[in-house]
N, C-alpha and C positions, 0 to 999 in steps of 0.2 A: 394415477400415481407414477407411470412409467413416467412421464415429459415432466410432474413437479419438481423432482431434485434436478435434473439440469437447467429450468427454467428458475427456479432459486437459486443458484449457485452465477448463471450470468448475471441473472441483477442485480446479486450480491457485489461482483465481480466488478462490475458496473462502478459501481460507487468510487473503488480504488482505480479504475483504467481510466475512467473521467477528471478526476484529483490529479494525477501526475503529470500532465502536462504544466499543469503552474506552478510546479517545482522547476521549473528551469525557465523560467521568465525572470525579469531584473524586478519585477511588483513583486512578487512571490516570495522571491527571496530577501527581500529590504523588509518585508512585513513580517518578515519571521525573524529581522534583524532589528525592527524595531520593538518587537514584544521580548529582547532578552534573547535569544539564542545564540550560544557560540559558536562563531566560526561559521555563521549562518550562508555563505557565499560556499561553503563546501560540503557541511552536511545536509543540506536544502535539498540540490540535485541527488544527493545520494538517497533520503528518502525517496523522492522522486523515481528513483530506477528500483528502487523497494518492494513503494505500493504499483510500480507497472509490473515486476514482475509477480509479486504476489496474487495482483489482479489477475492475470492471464493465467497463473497456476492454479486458483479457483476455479476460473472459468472452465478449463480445461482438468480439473479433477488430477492433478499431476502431484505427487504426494502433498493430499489435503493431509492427511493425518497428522505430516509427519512435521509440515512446516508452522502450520499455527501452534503446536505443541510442544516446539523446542523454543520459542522466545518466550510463551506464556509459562512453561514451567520452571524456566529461571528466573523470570522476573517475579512470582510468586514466593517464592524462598526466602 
């Protein structure tokens, strides 16, 4: 049990640190320009520094609590 939560927590982490880089390519962002998103050339990269930092704050357990739980509890409202 000692090494399971931080070995779930990087792979978890994983997911989003791997995703961000193609937020800030010209394919990445034309593909999110061609499914309808606005402004897709400027909020593209910005998720992109999102799920990087988000990923890294997983991975690193830097307030987990507090960051998944303030966008999930407004958008639930």
């Amino acid at each position: 049990m000692r090494y399971l939560y931080p070995s779930g927590r990087i792979l978890f982490a994983l997911i989003f640190v791997t995703a961000a880089p193609r937020h800030f390519t010209h394919e990445g962002i034309q593909h999110a320009a061609d499914l309808g998103v606005p402004l897709a050339g400027l909020l593209v990269p910005i998720s992109g520094v999102m799920a990087l930092a988000g990923g890294l704050s997983v991975a690193f357990a830097y307030k987990t609590k507090w960051g998944p739980g303030s966008w999930l509890d407004s958008w639930c409202q």
